[in-house]
N, C-alpha and C positions, 0 to 999 in steps of 0.2 A: 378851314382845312389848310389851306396855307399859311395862314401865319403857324396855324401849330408844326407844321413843316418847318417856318425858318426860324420857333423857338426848339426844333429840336436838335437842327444841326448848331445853331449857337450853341445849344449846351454841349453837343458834343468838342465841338472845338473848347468850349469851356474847360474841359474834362481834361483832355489831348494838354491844353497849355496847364494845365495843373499838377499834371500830371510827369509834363516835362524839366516843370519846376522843381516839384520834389525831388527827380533825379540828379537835378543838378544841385539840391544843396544837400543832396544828402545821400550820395552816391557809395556810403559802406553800409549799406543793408542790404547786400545779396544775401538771399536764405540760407542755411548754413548746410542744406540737402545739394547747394549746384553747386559747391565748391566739391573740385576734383580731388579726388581717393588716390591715390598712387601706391598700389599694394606690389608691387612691382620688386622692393628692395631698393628701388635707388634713394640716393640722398641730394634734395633739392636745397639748394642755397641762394639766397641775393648776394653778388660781389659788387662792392663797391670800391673804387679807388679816386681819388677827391684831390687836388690841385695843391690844399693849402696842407701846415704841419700839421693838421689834429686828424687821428681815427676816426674823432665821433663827431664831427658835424662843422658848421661854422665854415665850411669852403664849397666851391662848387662841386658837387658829384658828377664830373668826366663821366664814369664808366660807372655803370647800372646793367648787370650780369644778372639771367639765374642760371646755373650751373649746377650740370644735374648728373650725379655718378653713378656706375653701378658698380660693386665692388665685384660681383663675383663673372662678369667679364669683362670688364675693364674700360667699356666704353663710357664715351662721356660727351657730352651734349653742351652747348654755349649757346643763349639767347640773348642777343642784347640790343635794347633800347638806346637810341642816340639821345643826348642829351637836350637836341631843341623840339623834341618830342612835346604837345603841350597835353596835360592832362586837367581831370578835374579834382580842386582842393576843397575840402571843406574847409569855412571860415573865409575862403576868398570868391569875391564878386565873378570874376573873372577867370579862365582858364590861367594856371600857369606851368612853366615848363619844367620838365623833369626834374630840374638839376634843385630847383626851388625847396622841397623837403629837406633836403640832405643839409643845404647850408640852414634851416630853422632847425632839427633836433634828430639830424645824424641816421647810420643805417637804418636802427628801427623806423623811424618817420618814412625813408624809403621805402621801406618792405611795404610796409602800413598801405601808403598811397598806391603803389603798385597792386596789391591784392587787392584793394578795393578798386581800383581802374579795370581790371582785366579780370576778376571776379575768380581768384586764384586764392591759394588758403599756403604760403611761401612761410615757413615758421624759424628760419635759421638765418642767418648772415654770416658776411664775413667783412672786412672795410678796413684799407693800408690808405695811408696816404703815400704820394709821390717818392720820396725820401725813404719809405720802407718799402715798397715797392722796388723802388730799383735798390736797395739792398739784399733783399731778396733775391732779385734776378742778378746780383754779385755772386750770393751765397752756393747759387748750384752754377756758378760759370759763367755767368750771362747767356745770350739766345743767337742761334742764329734766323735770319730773315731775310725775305728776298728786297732788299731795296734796291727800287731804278737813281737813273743819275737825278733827276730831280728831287726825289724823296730827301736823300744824302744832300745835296744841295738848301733844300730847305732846313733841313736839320743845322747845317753847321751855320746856315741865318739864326736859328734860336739861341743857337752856342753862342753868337757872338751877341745877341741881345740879352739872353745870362749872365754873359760877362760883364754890360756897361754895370747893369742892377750889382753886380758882385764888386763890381771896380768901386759904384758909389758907397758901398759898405766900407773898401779899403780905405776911403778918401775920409771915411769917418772916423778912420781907424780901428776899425770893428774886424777889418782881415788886415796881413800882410799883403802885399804886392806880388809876393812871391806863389803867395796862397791864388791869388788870382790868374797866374797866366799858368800854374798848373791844374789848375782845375779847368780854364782854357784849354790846355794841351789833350790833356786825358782824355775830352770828350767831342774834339773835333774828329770827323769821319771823314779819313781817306779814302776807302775803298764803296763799292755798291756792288749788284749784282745777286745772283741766287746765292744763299746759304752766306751771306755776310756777318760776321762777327758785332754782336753788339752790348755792351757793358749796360749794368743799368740804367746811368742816366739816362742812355744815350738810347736805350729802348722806351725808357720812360715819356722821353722826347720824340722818339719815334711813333709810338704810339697816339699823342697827341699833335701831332700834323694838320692842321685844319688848311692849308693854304687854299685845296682843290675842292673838299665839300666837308661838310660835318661828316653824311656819310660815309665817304671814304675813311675819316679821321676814326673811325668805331668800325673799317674792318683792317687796319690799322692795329686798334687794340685788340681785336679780336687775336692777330696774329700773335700778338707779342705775349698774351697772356698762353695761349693754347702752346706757343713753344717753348715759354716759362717750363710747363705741363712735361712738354719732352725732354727741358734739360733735366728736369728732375727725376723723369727716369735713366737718364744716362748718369746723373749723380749715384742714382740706387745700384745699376749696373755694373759699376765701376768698382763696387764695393761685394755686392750679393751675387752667387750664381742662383736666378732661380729656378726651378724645376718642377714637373709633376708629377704623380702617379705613372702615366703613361710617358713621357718622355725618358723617366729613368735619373740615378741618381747620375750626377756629374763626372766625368772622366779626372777634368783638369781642374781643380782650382785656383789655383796660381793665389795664394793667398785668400781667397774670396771665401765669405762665408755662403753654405749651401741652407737654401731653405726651400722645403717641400710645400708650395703655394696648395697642396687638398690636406696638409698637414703641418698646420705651423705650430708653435710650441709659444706658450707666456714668454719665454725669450728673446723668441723671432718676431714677435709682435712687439717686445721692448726696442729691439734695435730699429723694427723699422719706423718706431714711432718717434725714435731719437732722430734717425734720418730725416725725418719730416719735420722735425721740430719748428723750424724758423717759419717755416709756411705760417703758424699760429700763432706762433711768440710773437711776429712780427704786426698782428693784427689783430684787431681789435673785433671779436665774436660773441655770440651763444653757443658756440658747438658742444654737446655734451661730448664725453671720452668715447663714448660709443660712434657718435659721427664721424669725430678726427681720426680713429682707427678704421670706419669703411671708407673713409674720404681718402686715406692712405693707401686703405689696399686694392680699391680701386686704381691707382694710379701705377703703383706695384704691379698690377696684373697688367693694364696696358703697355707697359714697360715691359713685362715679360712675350707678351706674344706679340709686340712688333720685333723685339730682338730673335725671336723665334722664325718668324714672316721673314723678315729682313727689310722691314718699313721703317717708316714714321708713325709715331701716336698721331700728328697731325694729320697727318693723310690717309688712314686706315680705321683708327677708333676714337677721331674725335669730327664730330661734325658741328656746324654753329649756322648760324641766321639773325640777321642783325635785321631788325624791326624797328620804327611802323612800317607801314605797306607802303606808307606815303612818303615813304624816308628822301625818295629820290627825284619828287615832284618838287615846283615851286612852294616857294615859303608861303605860307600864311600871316596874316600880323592881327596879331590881338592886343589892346591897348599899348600898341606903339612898338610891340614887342614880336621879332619875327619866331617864326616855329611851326609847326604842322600840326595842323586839326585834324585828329585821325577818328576813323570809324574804329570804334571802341567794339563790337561786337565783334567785327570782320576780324580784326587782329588779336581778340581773345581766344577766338579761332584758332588761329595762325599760330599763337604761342603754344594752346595746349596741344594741337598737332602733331607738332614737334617735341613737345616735350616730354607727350606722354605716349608717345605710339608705341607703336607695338615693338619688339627686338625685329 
């Protein structure tokens, strides 16, 4: 009777380690019944934005967003994973870290990895690198942001470490000199404080700040992309009165075209999908014409009823949460490599929570 006792708990640990095996090599067969439904109307994306000059892959993926709209109130939602996140890969021994997909074979390899880690069914992307990123955030004005004096301090250390890299390019005769000390100029920051003025780069650099933690660095981006969000409604504003059924048609327009957000017309959807343009041009996606117009008019509607409110999109209808759980614990190190071993279940939790709760 006892040894069949301790051949049965052997098998069972048998089982247990076989069972943990298979999950680790082969961690994309969640059933296709647990992957979440979101009948809701909103539209869920992966944003990636990636260090080096290519869209599709071959640099590090910084920033791993899923970003989720709703067009017909305007809110909008930010999730994002830090990049020393470590996940499980198929084909690798070893856990490795987020960023690791994106530089093998670009946004979709992200999406991929990320729905099979978190057991999410994410069908869309979107993915800028640096350089159209902060052209982008040229294109509607640049952002404002609150930086302290260190943030600003550390920034204009990168500036000036851009610059040797840019100096060495002059030296090769690949720039002028001239070329170097105004790209210099342009992107040094004087000023800090709430509501600071910042041009692309200089957001783009903002953004990636790692001096204090990774964490901080990814709520960082979080800010710079979600007030991206707001310049672009004040770019729409500046141009559209909009209005609704119940607000009434506009008094003043002072040049502005009026457009009835419970009745808009094939025209008013052309303009505003002109106004949105760069958002897509500038990046490399799947979005069908159907997503890029809710992805718009979602942004259009929060634009409209913070200008109504008298808020911010950022502080009224955009809320975000930058994950793991364990983002702000000591590091882990896995074959030599620091990063955070997260409980995968906990924080799949965490994610659909947020992303799909209730209005």
């Amino acid at each position: 009777m006892k040894n069949r006792m301790i051949r049965r708990k052997m098998l069972v640990k048998w089982m247990a380690g076989v069972t943990a095996l298979i999950l680790v090599l082969f961690p994309f067969s969640a059933p296709a019944e647990d992957l979440p439904k979101d009948e809701r109307g909103w539209v869920d994306f992966v944003l990636v934005c990636n260090e080096g000059m290519s869209n599709t892959g071959g640099n590090a993926g910084n920033t791993m967003m899923v970003v989720s709209m709703n067009p017909d109130t305007g809110k909008i939602r930010l999730m994002m994973l830090t990049w020393d996140t470590f996940i499980r890969y198929q084909g690798y021994d070893v856990l490795q870290r987020l960023d690791m997909p994106y530089r093998n074979n670009g946004p979709e390899e992200t999406m991929r990895v990320f729905n099979a880690n978190f057991n999410m069914d994410i069908k869309l992307f979107m993915s800028l690198n640096y350089l159209n990123l902060a052209s982008l955030i040229d294109a509607y004005g640049g952002v404002k942001v609150d930086v302290s004096r260190a943030e600003r301090n550390a920034l204009n250390g990168m500036v000036a470490a851009k610059k040797e890299n840019i100096q060495a390019q002059a030296n090769m005769g690949l720039l002028s000199q001239m070329m170097v000390e105004q790209l210099a100029e342009e992107n040094y920051l004087s000023e800090y404080g709430p509501e600071t003025q910042l041009n692309g780069l200089q957001a783009v650099g903002f953004g990636w700040l790692q001096y204090d933690s990774v964490y901080n660095c990814c709520m960082r981006e979080v800010k710079v992309i979600a007030n991206l969000f707001s310049s672009v409604g004040s770019n729409i504003r500046q141009k559209v009165i909009l209005y609704t059924n119940e607000s009434g048609y506009p008094e003043n327009l002072n040049n502005r075209r009026a457009i009835n957000l419970d009745d808009m017309t094939e025209e008013d959807l052309s303009f505003l999908r002109t106004e949105m343009a760069p958002i897509f041009q500038m990046a490399y996606h799947n979005l069908s014409e159907e997503d890029i117009q809710n992805i718009s008019n979602a942004l259009v509607r929060a634009a409209y009823l913070a200008s109504r409110q008298g808020v911010s999109i950022f502080d009224d209808f955009l809320t975000y949460l930058v994950l793991p759980l364990e983002a702000t614990q000591e590091y882990d190190i896995v074959a030599g490599t620091k990063g955070h071993i997260v409980d995968y279940a906990a924080n799949e939790a965490a994610i659909k929570e947020f992303l799909f709760a209730e209005d």
